[in-house]
Each structure stands twice: as C-alpha cells, then as structure tokens.
C-alpha positions as CSV (number, residue, x, y, z in Angstrom):
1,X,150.5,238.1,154.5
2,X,147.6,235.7,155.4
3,X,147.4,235.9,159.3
4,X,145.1,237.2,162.2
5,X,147.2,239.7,164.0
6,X,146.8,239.7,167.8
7,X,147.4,241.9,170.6
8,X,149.1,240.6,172.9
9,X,149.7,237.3,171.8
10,X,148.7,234.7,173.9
11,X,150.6,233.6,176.8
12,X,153.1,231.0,176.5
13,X,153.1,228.1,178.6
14,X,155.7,229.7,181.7
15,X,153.2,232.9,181.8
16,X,150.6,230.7,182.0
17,X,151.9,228.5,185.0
18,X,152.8,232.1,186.6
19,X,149.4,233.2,186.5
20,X,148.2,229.9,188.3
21,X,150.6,230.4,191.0
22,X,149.5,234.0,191.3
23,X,145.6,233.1,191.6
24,X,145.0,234.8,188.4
25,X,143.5,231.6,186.8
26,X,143.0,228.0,188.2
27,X,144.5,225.3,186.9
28,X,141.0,224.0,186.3
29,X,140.0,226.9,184.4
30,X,143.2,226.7,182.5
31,X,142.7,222.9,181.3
32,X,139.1,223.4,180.5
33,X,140.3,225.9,178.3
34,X,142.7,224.4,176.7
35,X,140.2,221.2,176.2
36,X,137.7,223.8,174.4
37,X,139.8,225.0,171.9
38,X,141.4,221.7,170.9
39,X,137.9,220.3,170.4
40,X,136.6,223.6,168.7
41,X,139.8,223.6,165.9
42,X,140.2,219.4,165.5
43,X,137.3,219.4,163.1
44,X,139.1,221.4,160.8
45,X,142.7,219.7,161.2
46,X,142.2,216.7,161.9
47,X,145.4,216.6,164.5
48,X,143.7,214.5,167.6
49,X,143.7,211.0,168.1
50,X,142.1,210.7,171.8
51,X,140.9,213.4,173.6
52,X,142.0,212.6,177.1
53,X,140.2,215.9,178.4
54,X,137.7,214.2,180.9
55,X,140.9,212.6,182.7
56,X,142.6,215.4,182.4
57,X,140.4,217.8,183.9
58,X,139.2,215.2,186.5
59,X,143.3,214.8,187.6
60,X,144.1,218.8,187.4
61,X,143.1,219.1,191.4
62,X,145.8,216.3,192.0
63,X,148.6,217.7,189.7
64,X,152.1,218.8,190.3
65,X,151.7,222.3,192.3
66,X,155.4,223.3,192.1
67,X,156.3,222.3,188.6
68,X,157.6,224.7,185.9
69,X,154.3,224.2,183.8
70,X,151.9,223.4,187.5
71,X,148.8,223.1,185.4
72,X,149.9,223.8,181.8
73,X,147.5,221.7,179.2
74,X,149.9,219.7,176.2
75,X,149.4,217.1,173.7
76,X,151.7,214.0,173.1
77,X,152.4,212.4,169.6
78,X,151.2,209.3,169.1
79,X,154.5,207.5,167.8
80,X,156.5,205.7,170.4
81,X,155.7,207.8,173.2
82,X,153.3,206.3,175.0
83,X,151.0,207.8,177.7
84,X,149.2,205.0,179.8
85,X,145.7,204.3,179.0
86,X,145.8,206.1,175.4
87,X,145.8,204.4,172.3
88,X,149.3,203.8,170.7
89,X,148.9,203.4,167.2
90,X,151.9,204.1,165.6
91,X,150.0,206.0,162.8
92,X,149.4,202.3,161.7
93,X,146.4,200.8,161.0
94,X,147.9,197.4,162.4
95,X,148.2,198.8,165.5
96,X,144.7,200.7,166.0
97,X,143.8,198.7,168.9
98,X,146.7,198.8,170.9
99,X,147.0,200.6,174.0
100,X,149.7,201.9,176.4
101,X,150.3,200.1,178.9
102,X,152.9,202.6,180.8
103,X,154.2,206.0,180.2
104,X,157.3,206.7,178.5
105,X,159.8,208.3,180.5
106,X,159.6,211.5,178.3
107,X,156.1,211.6,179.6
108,X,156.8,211.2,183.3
109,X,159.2,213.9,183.1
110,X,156.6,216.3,181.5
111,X,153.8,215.3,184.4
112,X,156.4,215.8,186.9
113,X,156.7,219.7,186.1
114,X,152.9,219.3,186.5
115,X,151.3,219.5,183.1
116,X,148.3,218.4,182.0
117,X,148.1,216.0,179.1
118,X,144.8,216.5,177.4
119,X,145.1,214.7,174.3
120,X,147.3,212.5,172.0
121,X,148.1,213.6,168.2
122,X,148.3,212.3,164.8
123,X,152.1,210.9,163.4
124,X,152.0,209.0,159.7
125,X,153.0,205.5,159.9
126,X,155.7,204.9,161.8
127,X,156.9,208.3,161.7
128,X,158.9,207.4,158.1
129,X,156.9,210.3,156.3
130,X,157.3,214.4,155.9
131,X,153.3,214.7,155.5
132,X,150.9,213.3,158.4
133,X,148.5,211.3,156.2
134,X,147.7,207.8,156.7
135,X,145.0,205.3,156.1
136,X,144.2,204.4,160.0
137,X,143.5,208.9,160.3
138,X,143.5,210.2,157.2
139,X,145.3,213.5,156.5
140,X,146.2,215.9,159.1
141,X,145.7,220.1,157.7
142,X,148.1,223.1,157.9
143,X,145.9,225.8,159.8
144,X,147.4,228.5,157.5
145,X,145.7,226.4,154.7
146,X,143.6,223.5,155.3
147,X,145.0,222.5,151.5
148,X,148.5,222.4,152.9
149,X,150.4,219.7,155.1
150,X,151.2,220.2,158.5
151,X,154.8,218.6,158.0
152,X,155.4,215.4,159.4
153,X,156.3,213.4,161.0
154,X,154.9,215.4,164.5
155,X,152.1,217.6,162.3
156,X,149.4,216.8,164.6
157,X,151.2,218.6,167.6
158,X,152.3,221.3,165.5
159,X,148.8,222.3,163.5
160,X,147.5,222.3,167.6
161,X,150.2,224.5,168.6
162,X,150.0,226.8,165.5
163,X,146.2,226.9,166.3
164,X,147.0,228.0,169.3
165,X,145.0,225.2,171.1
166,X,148.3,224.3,173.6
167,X,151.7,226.3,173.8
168,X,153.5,222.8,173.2
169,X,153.3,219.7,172.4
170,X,155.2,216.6,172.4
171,X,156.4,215.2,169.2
172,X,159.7,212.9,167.7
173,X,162.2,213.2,165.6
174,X,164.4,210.8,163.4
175,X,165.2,212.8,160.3
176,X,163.4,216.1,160.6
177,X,159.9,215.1,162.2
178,X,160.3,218.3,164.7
179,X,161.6,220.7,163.0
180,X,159.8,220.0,159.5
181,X,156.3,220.5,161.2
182,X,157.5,223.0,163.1
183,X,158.7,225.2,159.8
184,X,155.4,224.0,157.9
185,X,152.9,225.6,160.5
186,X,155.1,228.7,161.6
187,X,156.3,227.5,165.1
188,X,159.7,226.7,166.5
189,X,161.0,223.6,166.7
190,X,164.4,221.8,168.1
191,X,166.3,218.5,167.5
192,X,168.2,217.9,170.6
193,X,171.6,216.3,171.2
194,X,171.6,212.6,170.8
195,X,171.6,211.0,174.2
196,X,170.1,214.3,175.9
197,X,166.1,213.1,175.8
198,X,165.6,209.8,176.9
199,X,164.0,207.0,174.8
200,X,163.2,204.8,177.6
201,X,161.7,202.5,179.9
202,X,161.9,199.7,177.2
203,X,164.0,201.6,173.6
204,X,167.2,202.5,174.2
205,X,167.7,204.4,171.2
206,X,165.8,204.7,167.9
207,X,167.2,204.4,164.4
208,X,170.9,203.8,165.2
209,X,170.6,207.2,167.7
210,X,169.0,209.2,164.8
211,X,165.9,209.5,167.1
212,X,164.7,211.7,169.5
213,X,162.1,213.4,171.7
214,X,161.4,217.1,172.4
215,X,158.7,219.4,172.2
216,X,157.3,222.1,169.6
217,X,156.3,225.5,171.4
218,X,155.2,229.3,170.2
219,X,157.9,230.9,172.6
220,X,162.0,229.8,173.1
221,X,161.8,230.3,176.5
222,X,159.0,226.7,177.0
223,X,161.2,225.0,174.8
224,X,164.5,225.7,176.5
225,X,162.5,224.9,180.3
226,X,161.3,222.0,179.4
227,X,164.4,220.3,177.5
228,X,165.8,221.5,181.4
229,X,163.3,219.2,182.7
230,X,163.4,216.5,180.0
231,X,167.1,216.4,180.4
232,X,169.3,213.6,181.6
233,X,169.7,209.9,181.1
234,X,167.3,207.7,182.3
235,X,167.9,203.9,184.2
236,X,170.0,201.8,181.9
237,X,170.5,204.1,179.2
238,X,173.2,203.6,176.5
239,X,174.7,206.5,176.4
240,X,174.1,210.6,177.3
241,X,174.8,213.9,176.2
242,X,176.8,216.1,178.1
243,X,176.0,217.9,180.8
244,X,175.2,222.0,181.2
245,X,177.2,223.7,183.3
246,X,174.1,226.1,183.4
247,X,170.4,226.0,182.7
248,X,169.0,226.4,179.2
249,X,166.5,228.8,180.2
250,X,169.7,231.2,180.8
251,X,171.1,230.5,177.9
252,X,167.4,231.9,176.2
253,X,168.4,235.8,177.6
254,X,172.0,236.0,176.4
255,X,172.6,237.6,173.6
256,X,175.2,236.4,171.4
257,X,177.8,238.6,169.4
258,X,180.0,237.7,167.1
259,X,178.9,234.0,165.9
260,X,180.8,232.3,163.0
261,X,177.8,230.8,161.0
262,X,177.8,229.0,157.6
263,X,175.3,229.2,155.5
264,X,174.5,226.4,153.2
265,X,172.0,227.4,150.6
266,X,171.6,224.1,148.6
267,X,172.5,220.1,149.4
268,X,172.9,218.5,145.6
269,X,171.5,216.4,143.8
270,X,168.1,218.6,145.7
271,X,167.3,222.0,144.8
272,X,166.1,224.5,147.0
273,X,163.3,226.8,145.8
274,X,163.6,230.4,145.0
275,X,161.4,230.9,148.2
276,X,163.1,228.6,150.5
277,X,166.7,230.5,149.3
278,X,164.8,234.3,150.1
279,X,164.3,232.9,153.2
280,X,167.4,231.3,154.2
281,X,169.2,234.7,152.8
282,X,166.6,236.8,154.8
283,X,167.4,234.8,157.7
284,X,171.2,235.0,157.0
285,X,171.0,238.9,156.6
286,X,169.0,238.9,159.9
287,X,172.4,236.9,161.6
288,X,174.8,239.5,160.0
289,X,172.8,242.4,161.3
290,X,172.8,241.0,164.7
291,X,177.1,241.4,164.4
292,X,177.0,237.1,163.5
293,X,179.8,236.6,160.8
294,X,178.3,234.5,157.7
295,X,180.1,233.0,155.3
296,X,179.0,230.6,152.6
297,X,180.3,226.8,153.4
298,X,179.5,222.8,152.0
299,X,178.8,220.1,154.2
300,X,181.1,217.2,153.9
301,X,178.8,214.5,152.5
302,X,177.8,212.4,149.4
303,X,173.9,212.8,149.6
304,X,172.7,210.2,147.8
305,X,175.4,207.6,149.6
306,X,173.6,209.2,152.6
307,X,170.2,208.2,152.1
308,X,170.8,204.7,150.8
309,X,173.0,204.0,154.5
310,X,170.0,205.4,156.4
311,X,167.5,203.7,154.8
312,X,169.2,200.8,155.6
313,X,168.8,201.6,159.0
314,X,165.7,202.5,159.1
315,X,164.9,199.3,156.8
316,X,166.0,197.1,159.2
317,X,164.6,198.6,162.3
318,X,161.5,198.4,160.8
319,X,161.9,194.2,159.8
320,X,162.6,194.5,164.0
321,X,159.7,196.4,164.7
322,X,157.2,194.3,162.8
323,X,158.7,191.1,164.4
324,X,158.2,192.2,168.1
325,X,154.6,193.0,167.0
326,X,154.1,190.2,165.6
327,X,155.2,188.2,168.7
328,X,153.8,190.4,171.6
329,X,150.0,189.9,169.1
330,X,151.5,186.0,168.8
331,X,150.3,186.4,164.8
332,X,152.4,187.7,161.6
333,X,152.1,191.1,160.5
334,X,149.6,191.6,157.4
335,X,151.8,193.8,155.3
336,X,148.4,194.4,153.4
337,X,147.5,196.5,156.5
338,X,151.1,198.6,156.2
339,X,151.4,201.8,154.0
340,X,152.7,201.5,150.4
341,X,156.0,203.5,151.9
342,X,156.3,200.8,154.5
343,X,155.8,197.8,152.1
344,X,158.7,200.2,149.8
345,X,161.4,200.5,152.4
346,X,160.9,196.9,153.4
347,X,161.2,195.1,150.5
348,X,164.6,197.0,149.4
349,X,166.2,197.3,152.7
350,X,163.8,195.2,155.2
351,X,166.2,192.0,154.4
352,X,169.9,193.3,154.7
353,X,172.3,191.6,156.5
354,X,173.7,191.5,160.0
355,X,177.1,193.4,158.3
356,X,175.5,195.5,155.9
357,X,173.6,197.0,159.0
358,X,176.2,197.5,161.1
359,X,178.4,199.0,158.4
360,X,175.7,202.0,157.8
361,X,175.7,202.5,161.8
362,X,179.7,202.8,160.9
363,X,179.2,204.8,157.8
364,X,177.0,207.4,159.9
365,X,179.9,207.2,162.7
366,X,182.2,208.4,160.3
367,X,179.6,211.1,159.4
368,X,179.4,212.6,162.5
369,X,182.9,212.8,162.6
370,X,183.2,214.6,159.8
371,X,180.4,216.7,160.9
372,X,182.3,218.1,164.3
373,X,185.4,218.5,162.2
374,X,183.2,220.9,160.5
375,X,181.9,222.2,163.9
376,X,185.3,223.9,165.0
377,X,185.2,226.2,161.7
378,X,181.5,227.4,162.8
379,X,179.5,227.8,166.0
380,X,176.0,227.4,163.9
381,X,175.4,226.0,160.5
382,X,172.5,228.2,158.6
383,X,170.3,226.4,156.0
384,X,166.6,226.2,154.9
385,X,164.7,224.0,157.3
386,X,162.9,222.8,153.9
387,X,163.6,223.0,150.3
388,X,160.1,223.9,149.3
389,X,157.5,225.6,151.2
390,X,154.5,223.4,152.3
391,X,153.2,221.4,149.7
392,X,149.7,220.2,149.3
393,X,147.7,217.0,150.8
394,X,148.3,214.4,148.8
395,X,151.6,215.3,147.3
396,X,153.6,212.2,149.1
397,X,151.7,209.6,147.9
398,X,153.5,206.5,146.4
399,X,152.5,203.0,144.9
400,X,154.1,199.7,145.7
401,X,155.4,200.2,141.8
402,X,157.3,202.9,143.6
403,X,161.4,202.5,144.2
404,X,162.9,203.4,146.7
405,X,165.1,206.1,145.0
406,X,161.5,207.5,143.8
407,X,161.0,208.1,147.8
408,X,163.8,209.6,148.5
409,X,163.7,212.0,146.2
410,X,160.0,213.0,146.8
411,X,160.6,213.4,150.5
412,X,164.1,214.1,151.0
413,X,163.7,216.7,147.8
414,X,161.4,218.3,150.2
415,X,163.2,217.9,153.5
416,X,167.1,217.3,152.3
417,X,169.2,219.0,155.3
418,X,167.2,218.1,158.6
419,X,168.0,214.2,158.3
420,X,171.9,215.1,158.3
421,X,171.3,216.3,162.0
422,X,169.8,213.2,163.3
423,X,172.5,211.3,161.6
424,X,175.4,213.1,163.3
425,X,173.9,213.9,166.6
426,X,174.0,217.6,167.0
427,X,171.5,219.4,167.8
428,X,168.7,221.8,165.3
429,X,166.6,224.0,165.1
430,X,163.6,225.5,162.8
431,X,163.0,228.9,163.6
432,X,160.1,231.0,162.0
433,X,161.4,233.4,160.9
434,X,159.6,234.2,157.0
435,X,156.2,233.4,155.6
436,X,155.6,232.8,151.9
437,X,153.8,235.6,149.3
438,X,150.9,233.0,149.8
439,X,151.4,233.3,153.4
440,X,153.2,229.9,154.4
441,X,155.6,229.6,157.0
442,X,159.2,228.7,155.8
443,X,161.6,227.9,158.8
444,X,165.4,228.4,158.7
445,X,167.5,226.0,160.0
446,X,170.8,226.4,162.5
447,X,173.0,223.5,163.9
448,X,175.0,223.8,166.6
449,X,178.2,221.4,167.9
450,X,177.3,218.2,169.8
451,X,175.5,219.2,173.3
452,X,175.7,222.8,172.2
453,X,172.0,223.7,172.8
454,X,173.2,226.7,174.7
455,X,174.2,227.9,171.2
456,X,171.0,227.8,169.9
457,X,168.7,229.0,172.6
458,X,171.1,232.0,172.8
459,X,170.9,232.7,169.6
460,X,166.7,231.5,169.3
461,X,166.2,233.8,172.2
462,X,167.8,236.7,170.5
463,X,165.9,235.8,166.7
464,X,162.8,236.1,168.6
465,X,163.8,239.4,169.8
466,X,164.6,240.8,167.0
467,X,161.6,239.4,164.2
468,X,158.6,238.2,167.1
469,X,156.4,235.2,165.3
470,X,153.8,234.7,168.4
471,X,151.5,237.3,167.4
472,X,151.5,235.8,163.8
473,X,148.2,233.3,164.2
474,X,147.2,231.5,161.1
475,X,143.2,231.6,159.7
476,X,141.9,228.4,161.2
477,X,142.8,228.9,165.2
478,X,141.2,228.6,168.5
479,X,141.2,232.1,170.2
480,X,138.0,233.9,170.8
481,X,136.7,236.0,167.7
C-alpha cells in the first residue's frame, strides 16, 4: 500500500488541547503550527480559499481557555457556513466577492470550545457535486494522489485533514458531501441526525432537511466531542433531534456486542465495483468477528424515483437561492457565470410547481418512514460509502447538452447509497477502514436509527480499535520529513 507509516501518529485534536492545558505546548505554538503546514501542503491540493492565519494567531491569546479543543487550529467549508470577515463564495464564481457578514451558529459553537479557525476550504458550486472542481478555484487533489479527487462536496476540509494539516475540519452535507470526502481521502466522516446540527441564524433547514453540518476528523473520539458541543437546537429552529441521555464521547469507549447489521452490497440500476464490494465484505467480516450478526438485506426504495424527487428539491431550492442573490446584489443572476451542472438542474427542475415541490418533500416523508420500519429489523445498515474508488480530476464534467438523467448517473453511479441518508434523516457514517491495490482509501458505510449516533460512535470507537487508520498518512502531507 501507498502510505508513509508513522510512529505514533499524530495527536488528535483532544490530545492536543490536553497538552495546552498541561503547559506542554502553547496555544500559540500550536496555531502557528498548524498555519505552517496548511500553507506548506495547499500548493499541492489546492484545498484553501483564505488563509485566516494572521487573525487567527493574532486572537489565540484571547481564545476560549476552558473549551474541549482551548486552542485547537480547524478549517471551515466555504458553502453556507459562514465565518465573519471570510469570503463566502459558495464555490460560485457569482459569488466571489461576497463576504460574511456574521458567523453561522455552527461556527460559534466551534469558537466557544475555543478553537482556532485558521482558514476556509474549497466546496464545488453550491455543494451539488461529488468532486470539488469549479471554475471560481479550480480542482481540489486527493493527497494519496494528486490525479485523484478529494470527494466532494467538503474535499477541501478533507485533503487538509488527510494531510494532516488540522485534526478536523468543518464541512456540509446534503447527499453524501461528508462522508464521500471523507471515504475518498481515508478519514472518518459522519452525517448526523436531521435536526441535531443547527443550520441557523438565518436557514432553517437546507434541501427539505437533507442538509447538515458536522465535522471530518482522523480520530472518533474529536468527532463524537464536538457533535457534543455542536449539539442542540438553536433560536427559532424548526424542529430538533432528540436528546442523549448521555454524552457521545461515552458512547466512543463502549464496546458493542451482538449488533444486528444488514449489509447491502449493491443499490440497482448502480453497480458497485469489484473493489468497493472487497471492501464492504472486508468490512462486513470485520463486524462478524467483533460478535455483530450480519445478514444480507434491500432497502425499500425505487432508485431512480428517488433521484428524480430529490432533484426536484434541490431544483427548486436552487431557483430560491439564485432569487435571494439576485435581490440582496439588486441585479439578476448571470447563469453564464453558473456551472454547466447548475444551468442542468435548473432548467429540468428549476421551474416546478408549488405542488410538485411539496409532493417530493412528501414522497421523501414517506421514505423515511419506510426507512425506520426498516430500522427495527437492524441496529446499523452496512454498505460501501462509494460504488467506485476515487476517480480522477476531471471525470464529473458535463455540458449544458447534458440531461439530467446523464448526471445522475455519473454522480449518483459513483455515490448511490449516501444520499438515501440525508433523505430519511438518520444518521451515517464513512469509516476507513480499506485502501485500494493502488492505495486509495475506500470507506464503508453504517446507518443507524433516527438520533441513534450513540450506535455509531460505539461501534466507530470499537472499528478503530480493532483496524487503527491514523497512522496511515498519504504521500503529499504536512509532517516534518
């Protein structure tokens, strides 16, 4: 396999907030740091939008001192997550000049366990694509080959965390956008419950609740701390997941015995690649010997009906989206500036009606339903995080004499289970667990029942255990030679 063994792997972000409270390091030293290596590795990946490292280390002295991450350097995506004073592009080139005017709440959660925010990263437009190319940044590399994409639609935070420039990052996800990055560049990566993350101050929810915000991390145990902290409705939102009766971070040092997990190998009309299937069987041997119980199961779902409902959704949201900017800019939207996958979606779904919209939001409903019938057969559904391992730059790119069918079966042929998540609600994870003969990452996927993260973490935590990734470092990375 194609990666730089290390001994011991670097510390995760919790060690390293230990060793600022212990006097070990400051938190200046730390953020300088952390500033170094994501300026020494960007040249390469091309996964940073602004670097925010002056501020950042000019504000570490005034930081949170009794956080869970005091003095812990991290990037944010730049897609709907804004951070005040950075740009907020979009991963559009018609909004390159726009900047954030306030955090999002996401992001005053994350300062308030004290970390550091050093620099935003790269999304594709909108966030509507499984590769993070687009015209306004070009394309964004896979540190275990600079040929290879990072996944999108958070691929920027992910090749920085893979390079080992941060623990975590911040990214989004509304059909896969965490865990497909995550699984492309050999980290771990989890869709939370609907209604767990806020969206706010100003979005209630995105997509019709498909959308989300969480990190990507090396170690479990940052994830499952900071969903603790990210946690919890904010003012005047629409809904919320339910509440733990205990912490996540517990949940990360059970270990579970005896899960029933079903194990869904392919999702037709897609095929999943002889690779992708080694994996998702590796990973599914890995469960039984463990003492899990795995049994082949289908999902209840007509795929293709599946797509065509969301990209109504996401058709329509986007007609929305381009109207607000074109009346907070007080001129029309050039579609000429838009990506050829924008220009796609909106001219077959950008004009549906009132009721055609809100019977997908019904249709999706009825999906989730379905979904947690499902959910009291199983406590985790198993299945490849990605049909194909990473695929090359340049392999997503479509024409406006491109249908939309021809888009959904380029990405969601790539990425056909991680959507079905975001539809129903329940929480997912990609978990790195394999790497390719060519020495790619390819993730596995587990699902667990709505606002059963304590499912997953238990059973992540004990993964890790048994098959540890964060010594696995890929060619292109920031630590010392």
């Amino acid at each position: 396999m194609n990666f730089v063994p290390t001994s011991p792997a670097p510390p995760d972000g919790l060690a390293l907030a230990e060793r600022i409270r212990k006097g070990e390091n400051s938190r200046r030293e730390v953020v300088m740091q952390a500033i170094e290596r994501m300026r020494r590795v960007n040249p390469q990946l091309n996964a940073l939008i602004d670097d925010l490292g002056e501020q950042a280390r000019d504000t570490t002295a005034v930081a949170s001192t009794d956080g869970a991450f005091s003095g812990v350097p991290t990037l944010v995506k730049d897609l709907f997550l804004p951070v005040k004073g950075a740009r907020m592009t979009n991963g559009s080139l018609i909004g390159k000049a726009a900047v954030a005017p306030y955090d999002a709440e996401v992001v005053t959660r994350a300062r308030a366990t004290g970390l550091a925010i050093i620099g935003t990263t790269t999304s594709p437009e909108f966030g509507t694509s499984y590769t993070t190319e687009s015209r306004l940044f070009g394309a964004t590399a896979n540190p275990w080959s600079l040929d290879h994409t990072a996944g999108g639609s958070s691929g920027g935070s992910a090749a920085m965390i893979a390079a080992r420039a941060v623990p975590f990052a911040f990214g989004n996800d509304g059909g896969g956008s965490l865990r497909v990055p995550a699984s492309c560049c050999g980290i771990f990566g989890l869709k939370p419950t609907r209604g767990r993350v806020p969206m706010g101050p100003t979005v209630g929810e995105g997509w019709a609740g498909m959308g989300c915000n969480n990190i990507m991390s090396i170690s479990i145990r940052d994830s499952a701390a900071m969903l603790d902290a990210l946690s919890g409705m904010d003012i005047g939102a629409p809904y919320a997941a339910p509440h733990d009766a205990e912490s996540l971070v517990s949940a990360v040092a059970k270990r579970p015995i005896g899960l029933r997990i079903g194990l869904v190998r392919q999702l037709a009309p897609f095929e999943t690649s002889a690779e992708c299937l080694e994996a998702v069987d590796d990973a599914a041997r890995l469960c039984a010997e463990l003492g899990h119980h795995v049994e082949e199961t289908t999902l209840p779902i007509e795929t293709m009906e599946y797509y065509d409902t969301v990209f109504t959704i996401i058709g329509a949201q986007t007609t929305s989206l381009l109207a607000m900017i074109a009346q907070v800019t007080g001129r029309p939207v050039d579609e000429a500036n838009l990506e050829a996958r924008t220009r796609i979606i909106l001219r077959e779904k950008g004009a549906v009606s009132g009721a055609t919209y809100a019977a997908a939001v019904d249709w999706l409903h009825a999906f989730g339903r379905r979904m947690g019938h499902l959910m009291q057969r199983y406590d985790v559904l198993l299945s490849p995080t990605l049909a194909k391992p990473p695929a090359k730059l340049g392999s997503f790119q479509l024409d406006d004499g491109n249908s939309l069918a021809d888009l959904i079966q380029l990405f969601h042929g790539f990425s056909p289970f991680t959507s079905l998540f975001n539809a129903s609600g329940q929480p997912a994870m990609s978990v790195p667990l394999y790497w390719s003969q060519s020495g790619l990452p390819i993730g596995s996927h587990f699902a667990s029942g709505f606002g059963r993260e304590d499912v997953l973490f238990a059973l992540a935590g004990q993964l890790e255990e048994a098959r540890p990734w964060a010594s696995r470092i890929p060619p292109v990375n920031a630590l010392p030679a």
